[in-house]
N, C-alpha and C positions, 0 to 999 in steps of 0.2 A: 748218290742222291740222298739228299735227307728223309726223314719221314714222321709218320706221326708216332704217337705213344703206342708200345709194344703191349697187347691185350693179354694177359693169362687166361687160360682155356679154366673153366669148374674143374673137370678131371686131371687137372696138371696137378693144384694145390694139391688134392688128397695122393695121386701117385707119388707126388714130393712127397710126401709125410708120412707117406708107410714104407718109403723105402720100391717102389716099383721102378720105380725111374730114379735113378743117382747123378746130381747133373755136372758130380764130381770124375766120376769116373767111364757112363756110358758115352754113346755115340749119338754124335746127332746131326740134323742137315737141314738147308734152307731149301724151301722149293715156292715156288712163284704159281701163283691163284690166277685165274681172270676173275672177271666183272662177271660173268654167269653164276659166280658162286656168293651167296648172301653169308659174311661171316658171321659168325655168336660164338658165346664161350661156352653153348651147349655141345660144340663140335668136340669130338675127343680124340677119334683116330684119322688115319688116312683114309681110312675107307668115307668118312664122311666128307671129304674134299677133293679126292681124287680125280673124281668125273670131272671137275674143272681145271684139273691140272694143266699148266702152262704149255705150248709148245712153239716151238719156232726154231730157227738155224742155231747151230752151235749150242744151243741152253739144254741144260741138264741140272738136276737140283745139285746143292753143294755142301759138300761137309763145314761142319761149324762146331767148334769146340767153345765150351761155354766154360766159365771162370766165378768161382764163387768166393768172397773174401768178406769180412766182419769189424767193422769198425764203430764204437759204442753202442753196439748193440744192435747195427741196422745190417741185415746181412742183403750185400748185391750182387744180384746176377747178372753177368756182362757175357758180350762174344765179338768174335771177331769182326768186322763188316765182312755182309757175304758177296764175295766177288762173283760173279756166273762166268765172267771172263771177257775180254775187249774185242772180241771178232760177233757178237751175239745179236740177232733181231728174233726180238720177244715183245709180246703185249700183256703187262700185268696188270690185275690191282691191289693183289695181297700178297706178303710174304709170310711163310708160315714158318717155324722152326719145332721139326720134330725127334724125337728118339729114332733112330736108327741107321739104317744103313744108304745111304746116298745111291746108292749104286744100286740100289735093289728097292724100291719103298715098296712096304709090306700093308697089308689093309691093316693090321693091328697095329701098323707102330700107333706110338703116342703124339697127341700134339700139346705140345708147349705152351703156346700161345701164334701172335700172328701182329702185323701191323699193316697199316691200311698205306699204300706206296702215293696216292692220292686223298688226305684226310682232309683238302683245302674245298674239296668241290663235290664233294660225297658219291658220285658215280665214276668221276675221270680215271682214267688209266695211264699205266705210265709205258712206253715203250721204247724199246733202242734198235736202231737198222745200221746191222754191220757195226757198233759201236762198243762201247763198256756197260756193264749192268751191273754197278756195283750197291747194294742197299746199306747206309751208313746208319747203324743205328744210333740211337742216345747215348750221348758222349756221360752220360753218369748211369749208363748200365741200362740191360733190358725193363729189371725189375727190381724191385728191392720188396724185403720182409723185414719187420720192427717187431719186438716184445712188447709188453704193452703194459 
């Protein structure tokens, strides 16, 4: 599914810039929000989204490696689309993309940013029964940084 524009969280930029989070080299994973949770880019870790974490058959958050590349000057940050997998019924409204480890979300990881999987209707939810839950993000990358 397509979706809207990918938000940067405040504490992303400055983890980017001091070196806390490297979106070169660490790890990181998609996990799927309800509509219980009101997003902002005041949120920073797990712990502040967790209690609305997704659940349903088959779904589990999903690893996602993220890609950083620099062309005159504009550096973009791109990732995989995050598949949850083709057997899955889940009810979303946000996907988030955080530091760490898929398999284990910790209250401290970091979050990245997030995108709204319903930006057409500002409460809607998106869900799959028994089906694919794939999130396709922005075919010119999560996010981009410019010099200025």
């Amino acid at each position: 599914m397509a979706v809207g524009a990918f938000t940067v969280v405040n504490d992303a930029l400055e983890r980017i810039l001091n070196g806390t989070v490297d979106l070169d080299s660490d790890t990181f994973y998609a996990a799927l929000i309800t509509e219980a949770h009101t997003a902002a880019v005041t949120n920073s870790t797990w712990a502040d989204i967790s209690a609305s974490h997704a659940s349903g058959t088959n779904y589990s958050p999903v690893d996602q490696s993220l890609t950083v590349a620099e062309a005159a000057g504009v550096v973009t940050v791109d990732s995989n689309d995050a598949n949850f997998g083709n057997n899955v019924t889940v009810e979303a409204k946000y996907c988030y993309i955080l530091a760490g480890d898929e398999a284990a979300p910790a209250a401290g990881d970091a979050i990245i940013g997030y995108v709204d999987l319903d930006d057409s209707s500002g409460t809607a939810t998106i869900s799959s029964t028994s089906g694919d839950f794939v999130v396709s993000w922005n075919a010119s990358g999560l996010f981009t940084v410019q010099r200025q």
